[in-house]
PALUMDO-492678 format. One record per atom (N, C-alpha, C, O, CB): residue number from 1; residue in one letter; atom name; x, y, z. Coordinates in nm, 4 decimals, padded with zeros to 6 digits. Glycine has a CB too. Layout:
! residues N
fimi|kedren|rogu|xx|yy|zz
NUM|a|CA|X|Y|Z
...
***
This chain:
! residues 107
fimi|kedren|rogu|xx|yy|zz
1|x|N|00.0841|-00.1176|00.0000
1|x|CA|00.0000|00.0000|00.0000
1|x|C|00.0890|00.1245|00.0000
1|x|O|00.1708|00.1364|00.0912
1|x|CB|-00.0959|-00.0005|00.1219
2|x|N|00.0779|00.2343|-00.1113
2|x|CA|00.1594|00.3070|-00.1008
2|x|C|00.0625|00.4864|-00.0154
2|x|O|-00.0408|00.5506|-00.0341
2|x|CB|00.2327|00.2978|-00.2672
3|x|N|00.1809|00.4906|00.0730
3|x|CA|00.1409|00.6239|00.1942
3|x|C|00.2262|00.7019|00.1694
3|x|O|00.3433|00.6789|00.1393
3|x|CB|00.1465|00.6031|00.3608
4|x|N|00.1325|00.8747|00.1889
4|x|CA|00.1707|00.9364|00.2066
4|x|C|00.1825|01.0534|00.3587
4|x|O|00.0916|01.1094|00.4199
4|x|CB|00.1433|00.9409|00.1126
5|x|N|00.2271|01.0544|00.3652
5|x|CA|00.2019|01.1660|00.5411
5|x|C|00.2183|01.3246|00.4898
5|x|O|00.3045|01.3678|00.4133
5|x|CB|00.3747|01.1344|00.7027
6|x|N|00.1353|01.3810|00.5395
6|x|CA|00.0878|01.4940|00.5401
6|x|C|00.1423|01.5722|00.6776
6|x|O|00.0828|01.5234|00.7737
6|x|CB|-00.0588|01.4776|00.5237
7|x|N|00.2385|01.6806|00.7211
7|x|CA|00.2566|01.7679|00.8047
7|x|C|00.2191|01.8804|00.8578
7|x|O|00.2932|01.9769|00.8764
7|x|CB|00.3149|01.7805|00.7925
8|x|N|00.0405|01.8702|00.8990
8|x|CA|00.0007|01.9682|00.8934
8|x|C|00.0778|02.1242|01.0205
8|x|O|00.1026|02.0991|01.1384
8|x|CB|-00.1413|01.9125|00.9017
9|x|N|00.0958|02.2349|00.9735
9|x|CA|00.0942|02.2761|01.0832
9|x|C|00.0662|02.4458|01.0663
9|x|O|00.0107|02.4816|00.9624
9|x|CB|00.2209|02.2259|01.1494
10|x|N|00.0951|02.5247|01.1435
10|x|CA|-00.0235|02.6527|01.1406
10|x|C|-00.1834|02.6260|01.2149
10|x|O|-00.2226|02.5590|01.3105
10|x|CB|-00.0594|02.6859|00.9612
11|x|N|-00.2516|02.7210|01.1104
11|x|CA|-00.3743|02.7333|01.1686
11|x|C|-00.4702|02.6336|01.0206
11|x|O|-00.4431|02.6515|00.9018
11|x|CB|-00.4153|02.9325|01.2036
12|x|N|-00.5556|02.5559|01.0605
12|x|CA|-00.6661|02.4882|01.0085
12|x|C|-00.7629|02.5779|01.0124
12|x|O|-00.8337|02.5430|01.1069
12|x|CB|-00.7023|02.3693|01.0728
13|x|N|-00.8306|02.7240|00.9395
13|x|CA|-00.9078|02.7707|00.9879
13|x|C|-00.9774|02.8028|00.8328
13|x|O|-00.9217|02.7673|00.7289
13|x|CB|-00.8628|02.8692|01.0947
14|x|N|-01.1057|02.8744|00.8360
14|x|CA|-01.1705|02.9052|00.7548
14|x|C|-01.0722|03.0053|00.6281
14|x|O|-01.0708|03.0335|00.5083
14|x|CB|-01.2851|02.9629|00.8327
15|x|N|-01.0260|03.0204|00.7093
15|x|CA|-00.9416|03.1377|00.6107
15|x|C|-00.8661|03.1369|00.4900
15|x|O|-00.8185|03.2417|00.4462
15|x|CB|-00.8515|03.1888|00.6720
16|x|N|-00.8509|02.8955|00.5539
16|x|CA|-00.7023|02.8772|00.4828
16|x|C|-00.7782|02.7440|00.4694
16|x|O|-00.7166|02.6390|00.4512
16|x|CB|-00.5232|02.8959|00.5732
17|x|N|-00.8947|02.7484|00.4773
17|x|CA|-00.9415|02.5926|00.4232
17|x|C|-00.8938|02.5468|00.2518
17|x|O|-00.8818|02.4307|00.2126
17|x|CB|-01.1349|02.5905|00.4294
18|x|N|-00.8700|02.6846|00.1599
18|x|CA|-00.9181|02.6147|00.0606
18|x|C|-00.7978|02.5924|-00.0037
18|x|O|-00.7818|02.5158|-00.0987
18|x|CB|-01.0238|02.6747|-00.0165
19|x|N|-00.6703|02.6951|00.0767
19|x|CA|-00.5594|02.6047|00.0745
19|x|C|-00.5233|02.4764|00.0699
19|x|O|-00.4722|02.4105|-00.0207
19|x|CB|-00.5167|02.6201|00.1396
20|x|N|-00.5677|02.4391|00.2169
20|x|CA|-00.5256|02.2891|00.2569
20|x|C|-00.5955|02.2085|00.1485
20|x|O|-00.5478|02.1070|00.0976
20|x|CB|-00.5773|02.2372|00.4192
21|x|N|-00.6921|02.2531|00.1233
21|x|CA|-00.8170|02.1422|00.0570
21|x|C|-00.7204|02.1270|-00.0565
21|x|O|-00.6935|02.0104|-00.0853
21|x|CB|-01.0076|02.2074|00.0072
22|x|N|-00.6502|02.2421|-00.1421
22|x|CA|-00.6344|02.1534|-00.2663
22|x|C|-00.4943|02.1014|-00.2635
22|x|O|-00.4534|02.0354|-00.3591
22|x|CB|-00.6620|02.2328|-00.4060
23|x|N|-00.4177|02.1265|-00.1602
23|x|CA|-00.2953|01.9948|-00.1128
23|x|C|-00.3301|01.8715|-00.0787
23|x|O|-00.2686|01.7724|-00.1180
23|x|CB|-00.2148|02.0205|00.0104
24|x|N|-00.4440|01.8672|00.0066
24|x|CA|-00.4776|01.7478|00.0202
24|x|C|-00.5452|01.6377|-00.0439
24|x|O|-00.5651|01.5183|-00.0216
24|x|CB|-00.5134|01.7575|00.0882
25|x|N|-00.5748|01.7284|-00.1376
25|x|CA|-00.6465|01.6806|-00.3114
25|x|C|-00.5158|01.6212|-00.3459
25|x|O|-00.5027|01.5221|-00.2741
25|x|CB|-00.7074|01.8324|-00.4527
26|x|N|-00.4188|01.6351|-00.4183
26|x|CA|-00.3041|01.6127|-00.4251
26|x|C|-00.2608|01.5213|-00.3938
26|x|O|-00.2483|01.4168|-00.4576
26|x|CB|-00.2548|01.6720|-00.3904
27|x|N|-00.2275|01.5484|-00.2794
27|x|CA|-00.1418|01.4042|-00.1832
27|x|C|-00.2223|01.3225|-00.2104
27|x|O|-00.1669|01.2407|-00.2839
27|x|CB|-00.1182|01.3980|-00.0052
28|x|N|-00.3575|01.2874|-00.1879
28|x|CA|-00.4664|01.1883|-00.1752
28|x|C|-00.4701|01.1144|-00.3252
28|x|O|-00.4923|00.9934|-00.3289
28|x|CB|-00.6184|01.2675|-00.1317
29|x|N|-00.4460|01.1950|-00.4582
29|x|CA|-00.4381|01.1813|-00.5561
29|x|C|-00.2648|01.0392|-00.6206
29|x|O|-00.2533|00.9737|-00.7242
29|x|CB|-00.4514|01.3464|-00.5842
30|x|N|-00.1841|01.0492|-00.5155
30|x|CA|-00.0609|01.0194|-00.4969
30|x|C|-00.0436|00.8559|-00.4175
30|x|O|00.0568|00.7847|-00.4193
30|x|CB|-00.0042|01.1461|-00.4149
31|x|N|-00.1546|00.8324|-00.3616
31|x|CA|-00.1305|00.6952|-00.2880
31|x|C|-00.2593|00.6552|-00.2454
31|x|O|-00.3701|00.6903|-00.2860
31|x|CB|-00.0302|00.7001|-00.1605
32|x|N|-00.2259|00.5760|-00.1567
32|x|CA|-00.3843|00.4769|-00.1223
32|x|C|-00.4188|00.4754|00.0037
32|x|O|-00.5338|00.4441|00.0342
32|x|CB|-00.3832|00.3121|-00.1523
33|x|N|-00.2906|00.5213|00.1341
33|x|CA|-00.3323|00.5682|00.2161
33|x|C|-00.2622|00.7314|00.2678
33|x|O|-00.1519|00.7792|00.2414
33|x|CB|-00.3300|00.4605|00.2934
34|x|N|-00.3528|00.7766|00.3331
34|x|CA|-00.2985|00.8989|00.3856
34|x|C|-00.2997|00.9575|00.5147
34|x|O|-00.4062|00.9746|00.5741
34|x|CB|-00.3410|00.9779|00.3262
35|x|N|-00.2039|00.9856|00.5570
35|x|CA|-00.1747|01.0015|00.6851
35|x|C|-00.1541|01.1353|00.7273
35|x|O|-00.0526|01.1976|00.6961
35|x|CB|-00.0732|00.9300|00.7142
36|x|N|-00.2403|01.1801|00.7929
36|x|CA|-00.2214|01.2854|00.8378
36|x|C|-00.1694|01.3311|00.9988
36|x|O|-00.2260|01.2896|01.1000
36|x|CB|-00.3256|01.3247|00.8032
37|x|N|-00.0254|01.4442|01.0002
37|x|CA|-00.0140|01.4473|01.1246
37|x|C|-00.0440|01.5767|01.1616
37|x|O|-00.0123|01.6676|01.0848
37|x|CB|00.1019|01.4032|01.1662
38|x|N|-00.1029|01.6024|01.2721
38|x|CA|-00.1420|01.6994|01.3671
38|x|C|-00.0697|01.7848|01.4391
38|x|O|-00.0921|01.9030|01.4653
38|x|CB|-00.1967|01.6518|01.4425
39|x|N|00.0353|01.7026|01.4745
39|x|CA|00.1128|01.7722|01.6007
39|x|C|00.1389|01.9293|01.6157
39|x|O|00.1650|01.9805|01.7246
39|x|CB|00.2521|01.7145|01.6038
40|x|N|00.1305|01.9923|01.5102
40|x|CA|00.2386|02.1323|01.4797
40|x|C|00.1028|02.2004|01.4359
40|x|O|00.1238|02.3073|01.3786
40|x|CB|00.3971|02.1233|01.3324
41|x|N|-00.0394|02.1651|01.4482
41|x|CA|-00.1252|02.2561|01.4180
41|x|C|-00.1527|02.3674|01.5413
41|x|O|-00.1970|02.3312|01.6503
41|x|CB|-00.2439|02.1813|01.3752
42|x|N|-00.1190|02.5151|01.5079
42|x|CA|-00.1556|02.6106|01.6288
42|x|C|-00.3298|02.6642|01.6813
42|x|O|-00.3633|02.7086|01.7911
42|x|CB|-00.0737|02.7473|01.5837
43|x|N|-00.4387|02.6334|01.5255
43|x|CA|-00.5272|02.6784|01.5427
43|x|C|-00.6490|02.5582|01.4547
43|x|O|-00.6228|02.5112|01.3440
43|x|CB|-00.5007|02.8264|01.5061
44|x|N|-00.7408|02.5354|01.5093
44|x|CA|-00.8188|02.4414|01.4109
44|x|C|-00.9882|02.5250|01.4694
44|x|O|-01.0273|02.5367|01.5855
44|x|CB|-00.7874|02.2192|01.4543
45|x|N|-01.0516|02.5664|01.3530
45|x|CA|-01.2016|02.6048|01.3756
45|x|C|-01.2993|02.4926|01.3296
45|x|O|-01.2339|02.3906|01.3075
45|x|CB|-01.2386|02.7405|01.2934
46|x|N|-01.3965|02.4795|01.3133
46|x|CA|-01.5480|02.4173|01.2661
46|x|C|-01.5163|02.3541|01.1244
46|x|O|-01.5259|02.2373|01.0867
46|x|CB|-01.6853|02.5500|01.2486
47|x|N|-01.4694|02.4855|01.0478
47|x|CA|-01.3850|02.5023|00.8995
47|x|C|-01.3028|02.3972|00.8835
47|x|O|-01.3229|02.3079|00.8011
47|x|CB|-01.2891|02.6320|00.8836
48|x|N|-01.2021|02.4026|00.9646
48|x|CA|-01.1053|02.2842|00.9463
48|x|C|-01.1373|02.1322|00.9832
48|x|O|-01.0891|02.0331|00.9283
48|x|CB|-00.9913|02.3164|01.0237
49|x|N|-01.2353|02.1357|01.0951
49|x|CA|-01.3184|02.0220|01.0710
49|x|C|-01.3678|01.9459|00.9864
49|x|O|-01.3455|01.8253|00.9754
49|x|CB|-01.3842|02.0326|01.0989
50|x|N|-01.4761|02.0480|00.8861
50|x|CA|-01.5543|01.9908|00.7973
50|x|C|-01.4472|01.9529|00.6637
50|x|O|-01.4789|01.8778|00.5715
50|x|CB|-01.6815|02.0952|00.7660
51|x|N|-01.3534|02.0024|00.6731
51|x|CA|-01.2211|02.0165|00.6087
51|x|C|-01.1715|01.8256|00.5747
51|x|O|-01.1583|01.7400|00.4872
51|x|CB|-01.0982|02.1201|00.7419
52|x|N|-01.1600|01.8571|00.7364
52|x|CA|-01.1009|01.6710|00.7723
52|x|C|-01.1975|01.5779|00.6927
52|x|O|-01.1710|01.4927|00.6079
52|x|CB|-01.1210|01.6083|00.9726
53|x|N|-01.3352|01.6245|00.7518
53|x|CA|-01.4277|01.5321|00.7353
53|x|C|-01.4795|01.5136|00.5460
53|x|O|-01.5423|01.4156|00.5062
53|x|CB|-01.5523|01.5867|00.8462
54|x|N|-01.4320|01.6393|00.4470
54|x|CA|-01.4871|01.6285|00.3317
54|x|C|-01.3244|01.5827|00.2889
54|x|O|-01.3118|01.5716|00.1670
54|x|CB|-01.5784|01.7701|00.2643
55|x|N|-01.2160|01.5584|00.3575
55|x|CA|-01.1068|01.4883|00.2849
55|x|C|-01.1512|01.3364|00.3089
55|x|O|-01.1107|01.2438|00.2387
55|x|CB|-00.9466|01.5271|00.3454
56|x|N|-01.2392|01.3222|00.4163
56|x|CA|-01.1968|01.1402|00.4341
56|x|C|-01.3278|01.0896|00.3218
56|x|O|-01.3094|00.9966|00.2433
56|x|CB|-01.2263|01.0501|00.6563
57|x|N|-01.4467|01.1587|00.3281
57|x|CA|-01.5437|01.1265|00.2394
57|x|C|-01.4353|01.0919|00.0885
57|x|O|-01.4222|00.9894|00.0216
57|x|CB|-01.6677|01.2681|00.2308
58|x|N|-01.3773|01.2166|00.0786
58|x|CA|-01.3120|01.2223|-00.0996
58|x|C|-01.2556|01.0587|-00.0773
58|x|O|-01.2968|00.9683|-00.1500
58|x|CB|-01.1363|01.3810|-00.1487
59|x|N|-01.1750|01.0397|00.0123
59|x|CA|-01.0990|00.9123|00.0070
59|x|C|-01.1747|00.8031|-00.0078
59|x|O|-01.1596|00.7240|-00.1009
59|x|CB|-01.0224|00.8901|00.1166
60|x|N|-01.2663|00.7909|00.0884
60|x|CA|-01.3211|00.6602|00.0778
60|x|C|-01.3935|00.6524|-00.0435
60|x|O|-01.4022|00.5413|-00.0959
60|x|CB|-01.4050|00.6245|00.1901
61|x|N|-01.4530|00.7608|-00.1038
61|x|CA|-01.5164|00.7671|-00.2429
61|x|C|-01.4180|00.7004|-00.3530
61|x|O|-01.4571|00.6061|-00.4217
61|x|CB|-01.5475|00.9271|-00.2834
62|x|N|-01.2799|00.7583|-00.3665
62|x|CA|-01.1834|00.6806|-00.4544
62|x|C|-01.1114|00.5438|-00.3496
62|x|O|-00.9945|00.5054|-00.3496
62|x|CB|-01.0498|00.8063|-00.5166
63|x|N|-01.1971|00.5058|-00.2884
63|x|CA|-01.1434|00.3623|-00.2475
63|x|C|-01.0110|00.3808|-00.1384
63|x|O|-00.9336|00.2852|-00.1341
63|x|CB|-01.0888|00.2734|-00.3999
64|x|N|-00.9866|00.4792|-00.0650
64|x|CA|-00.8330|00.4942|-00.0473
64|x|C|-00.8557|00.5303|00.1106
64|x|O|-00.9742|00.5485|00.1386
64|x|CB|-00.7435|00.6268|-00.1569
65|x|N|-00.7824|00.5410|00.1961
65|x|CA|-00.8031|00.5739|00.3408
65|x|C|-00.7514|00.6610|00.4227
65|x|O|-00.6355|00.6786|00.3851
65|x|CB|-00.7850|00.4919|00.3992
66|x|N|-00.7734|00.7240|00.5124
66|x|CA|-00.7043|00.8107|00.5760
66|x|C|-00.6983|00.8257|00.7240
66|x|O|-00.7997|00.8142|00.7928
66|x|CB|-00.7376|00.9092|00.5291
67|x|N|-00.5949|00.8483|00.7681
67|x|CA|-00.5889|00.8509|00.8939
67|x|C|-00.4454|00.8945|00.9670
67|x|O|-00.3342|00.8764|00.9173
67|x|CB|-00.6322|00.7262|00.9265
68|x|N|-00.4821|00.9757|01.1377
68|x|CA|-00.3876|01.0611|01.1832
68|x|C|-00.2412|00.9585|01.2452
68|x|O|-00.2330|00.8414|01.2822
68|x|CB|-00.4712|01.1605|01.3049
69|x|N|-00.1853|01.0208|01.2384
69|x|CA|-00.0026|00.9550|01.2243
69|x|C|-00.0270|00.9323|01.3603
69|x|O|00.0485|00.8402|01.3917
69|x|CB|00.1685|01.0727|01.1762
70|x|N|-00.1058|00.9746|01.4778
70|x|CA|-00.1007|00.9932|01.6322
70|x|C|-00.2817|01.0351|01.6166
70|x|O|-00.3561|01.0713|01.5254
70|x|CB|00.0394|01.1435|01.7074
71|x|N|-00.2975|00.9970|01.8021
71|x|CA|-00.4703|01.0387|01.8384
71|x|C|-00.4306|01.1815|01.8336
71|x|O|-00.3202|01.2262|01.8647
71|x|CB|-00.5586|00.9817|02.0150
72|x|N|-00.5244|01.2419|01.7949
72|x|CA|-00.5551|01.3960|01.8044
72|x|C|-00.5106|01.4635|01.9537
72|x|O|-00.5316|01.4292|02.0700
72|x|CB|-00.7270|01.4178|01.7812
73|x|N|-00.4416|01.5721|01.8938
73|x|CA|-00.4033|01.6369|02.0771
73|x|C|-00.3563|01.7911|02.0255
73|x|O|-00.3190|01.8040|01.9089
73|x|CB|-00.2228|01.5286|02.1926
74|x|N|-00.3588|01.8834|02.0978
74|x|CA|-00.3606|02.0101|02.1175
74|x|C|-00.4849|02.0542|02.0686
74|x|O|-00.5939|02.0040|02.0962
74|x|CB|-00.2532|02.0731|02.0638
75|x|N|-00.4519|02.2048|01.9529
75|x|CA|-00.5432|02.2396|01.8999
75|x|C|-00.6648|02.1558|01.8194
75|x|O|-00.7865|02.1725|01.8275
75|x|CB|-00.4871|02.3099|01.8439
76|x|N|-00.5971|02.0705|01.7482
76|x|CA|-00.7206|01.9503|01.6948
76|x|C|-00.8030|01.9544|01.8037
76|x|O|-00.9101|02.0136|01.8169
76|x|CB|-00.6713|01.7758|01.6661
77|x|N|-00.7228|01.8634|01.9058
77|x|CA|-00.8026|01.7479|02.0185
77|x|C|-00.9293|01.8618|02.0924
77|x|O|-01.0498|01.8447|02.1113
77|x|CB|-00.6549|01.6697|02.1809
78|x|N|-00.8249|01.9972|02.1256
78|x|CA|-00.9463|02.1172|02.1438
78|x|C|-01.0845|02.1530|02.0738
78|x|O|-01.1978|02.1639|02.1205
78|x|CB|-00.8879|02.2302|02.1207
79|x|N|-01.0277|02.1694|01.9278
79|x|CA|-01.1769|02.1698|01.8628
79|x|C|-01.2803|02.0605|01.8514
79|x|O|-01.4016|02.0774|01.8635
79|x|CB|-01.1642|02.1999|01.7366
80|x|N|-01.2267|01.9611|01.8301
80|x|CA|-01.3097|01.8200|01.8835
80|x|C|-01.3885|01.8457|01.9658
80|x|O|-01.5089|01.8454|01.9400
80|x|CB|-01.2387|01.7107|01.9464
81|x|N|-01.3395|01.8748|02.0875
81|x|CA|-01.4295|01.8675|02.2099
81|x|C|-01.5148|01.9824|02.1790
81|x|O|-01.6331|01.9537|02.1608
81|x|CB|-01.3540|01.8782|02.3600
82|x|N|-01.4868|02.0893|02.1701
82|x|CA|-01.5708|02.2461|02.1346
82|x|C|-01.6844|02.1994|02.0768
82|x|O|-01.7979|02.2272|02.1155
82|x|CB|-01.4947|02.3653|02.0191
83|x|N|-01.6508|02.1138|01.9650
83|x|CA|-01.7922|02.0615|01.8222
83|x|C|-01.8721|01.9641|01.8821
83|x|O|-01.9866|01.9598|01.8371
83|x|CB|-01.7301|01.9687|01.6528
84|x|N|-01.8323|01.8471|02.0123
84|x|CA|-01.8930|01.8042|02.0112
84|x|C|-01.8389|01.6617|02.0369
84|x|O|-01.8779|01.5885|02.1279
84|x|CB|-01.9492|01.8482|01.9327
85|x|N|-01.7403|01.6303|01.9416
85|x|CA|-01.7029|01.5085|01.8631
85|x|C|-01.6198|01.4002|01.9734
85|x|O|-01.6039|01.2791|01.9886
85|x|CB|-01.5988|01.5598|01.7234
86|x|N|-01.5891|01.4984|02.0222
86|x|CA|-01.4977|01.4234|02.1795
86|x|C|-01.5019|01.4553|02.2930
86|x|O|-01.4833|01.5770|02.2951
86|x|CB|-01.3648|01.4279|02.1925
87|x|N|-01.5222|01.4002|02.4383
87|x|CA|-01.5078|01.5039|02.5657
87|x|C|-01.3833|01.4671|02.6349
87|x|O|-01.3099|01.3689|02.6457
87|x|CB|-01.6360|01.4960|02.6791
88|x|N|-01.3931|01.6199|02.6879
88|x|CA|-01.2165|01.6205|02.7664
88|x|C|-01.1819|01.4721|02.8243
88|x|O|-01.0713|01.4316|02.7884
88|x|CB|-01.2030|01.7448|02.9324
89|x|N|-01.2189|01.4285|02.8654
89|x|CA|-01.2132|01.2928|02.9512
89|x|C|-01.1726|01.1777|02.8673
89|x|O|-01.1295|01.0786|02.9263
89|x|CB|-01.3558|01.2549|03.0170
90|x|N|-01.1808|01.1765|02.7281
90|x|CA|-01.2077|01.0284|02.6376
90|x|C|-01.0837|00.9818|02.6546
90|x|O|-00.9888|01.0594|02.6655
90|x|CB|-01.2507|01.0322|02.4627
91|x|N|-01.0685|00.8410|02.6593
91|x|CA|-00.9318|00.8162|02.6295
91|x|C|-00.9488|00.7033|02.5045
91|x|O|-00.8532|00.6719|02.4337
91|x|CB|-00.8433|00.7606|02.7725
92|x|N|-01.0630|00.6559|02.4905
92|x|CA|-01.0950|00.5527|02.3896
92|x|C|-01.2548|00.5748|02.3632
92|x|O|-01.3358|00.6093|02.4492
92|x|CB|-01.0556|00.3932|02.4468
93|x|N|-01.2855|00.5448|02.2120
93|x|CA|-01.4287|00.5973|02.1437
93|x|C|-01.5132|00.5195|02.2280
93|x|O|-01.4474|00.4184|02.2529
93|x|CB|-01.4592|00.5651|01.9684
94|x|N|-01.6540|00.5100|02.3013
94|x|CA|-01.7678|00.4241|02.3324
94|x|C|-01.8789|00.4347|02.2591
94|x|O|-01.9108|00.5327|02.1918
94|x|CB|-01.8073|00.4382|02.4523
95|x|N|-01.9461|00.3211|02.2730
95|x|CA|-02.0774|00.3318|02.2109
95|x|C|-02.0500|00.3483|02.0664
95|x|O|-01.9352|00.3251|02.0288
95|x|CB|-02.1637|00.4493|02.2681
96|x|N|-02.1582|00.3930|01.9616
96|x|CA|-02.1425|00.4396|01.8431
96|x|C|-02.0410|00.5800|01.8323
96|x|O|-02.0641|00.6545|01.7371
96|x|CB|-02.2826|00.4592|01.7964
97|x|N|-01.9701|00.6041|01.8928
97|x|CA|-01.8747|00.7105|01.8559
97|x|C|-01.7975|00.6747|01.7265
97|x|O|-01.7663|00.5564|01.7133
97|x|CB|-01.7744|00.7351|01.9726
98|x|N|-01.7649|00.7572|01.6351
98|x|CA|-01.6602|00.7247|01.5478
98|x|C|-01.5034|00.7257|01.5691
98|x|O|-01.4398|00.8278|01.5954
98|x|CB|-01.6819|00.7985|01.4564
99|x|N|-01.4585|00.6218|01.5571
99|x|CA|-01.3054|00.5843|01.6320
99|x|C|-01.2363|00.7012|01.4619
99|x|O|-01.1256|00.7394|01.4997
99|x|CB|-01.2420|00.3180|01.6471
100|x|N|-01.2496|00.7334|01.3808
100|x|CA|-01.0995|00.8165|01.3614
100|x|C|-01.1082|00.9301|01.4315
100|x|O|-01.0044|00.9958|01.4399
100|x|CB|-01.0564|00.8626|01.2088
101|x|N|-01.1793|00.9601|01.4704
101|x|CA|-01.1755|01.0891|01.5848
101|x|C|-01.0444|01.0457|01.6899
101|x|O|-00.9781|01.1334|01.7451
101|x|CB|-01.3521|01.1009|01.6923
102|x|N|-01.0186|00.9097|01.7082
102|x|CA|-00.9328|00.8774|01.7900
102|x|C|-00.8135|00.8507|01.7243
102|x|O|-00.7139|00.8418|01.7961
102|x|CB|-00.9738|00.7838|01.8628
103|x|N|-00.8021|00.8380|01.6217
103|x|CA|-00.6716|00.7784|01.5096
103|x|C|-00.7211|00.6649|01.4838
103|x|O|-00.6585|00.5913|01.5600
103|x|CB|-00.5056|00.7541|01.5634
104|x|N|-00.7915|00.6023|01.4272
104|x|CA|-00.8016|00.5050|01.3518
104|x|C|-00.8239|00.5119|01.2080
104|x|O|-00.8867|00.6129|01.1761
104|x|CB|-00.8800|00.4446|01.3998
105|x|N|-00.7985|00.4519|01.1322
105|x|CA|-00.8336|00.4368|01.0106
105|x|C|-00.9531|00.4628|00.9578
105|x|O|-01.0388|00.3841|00.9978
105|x|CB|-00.8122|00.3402|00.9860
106|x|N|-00.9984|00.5592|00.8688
106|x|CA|-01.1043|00.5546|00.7619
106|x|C|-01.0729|00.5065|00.6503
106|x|O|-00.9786|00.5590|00.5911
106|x|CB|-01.1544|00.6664|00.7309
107|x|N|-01.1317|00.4109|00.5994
107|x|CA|-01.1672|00.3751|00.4696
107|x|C|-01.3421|00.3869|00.4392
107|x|O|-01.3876|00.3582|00.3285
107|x|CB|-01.1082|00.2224|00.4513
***
């Protein structure tokens, strides 16, 4: 399976969504899985969310998968919780939660 990793870092925000969007068009275009890392992101909004979430749709649409190099932590892991998607406390997904919120694989 050929991967690529992605270094995100800065701000994930509305401002600069449509940046990222068409790098990550790109990379995604380049291999079969994709890995995205988090660590070095300073700012992530709603924007950069729906961001994540309309890159993993694109993937699984062309058959291909995506997922974070590490579980989400700083600014990510912050907006998570803000939206909804995670609470301060999680250390593992329950119930119907969706595990790439945690680093797992989407396909």
């Amino acid at each position: 399976m050929t991967e690529v990793e992605v270094l995100l870092s800065g701000r994930l925000i509305i401002n600069e969504a449509g940046e990222w969007r068409e790098e990550w068009v790109n990379r995604l275009a380049e291999c079969e899985q994709l890995i995205v890392d988090t660590r070095e992101l300073t700012a992530v909004d709603v924007a950069g969310l729906q961001l994540l979430i309309a890159l993993r749709r694109s993937a699984r649409q062309a058959g291909k998968s995506i997922r974070f190099a590490r579980p989400p932590e700083g600014a990510l892991l912050a907006a998570l919780i803000r939206a909804g998607f995670r609470e301060p406390d999680d250390q593992e997904p329950t119930g119907n939660r969706d595990r790439f919120w945690w680093g797992a694989a989407a396909t």
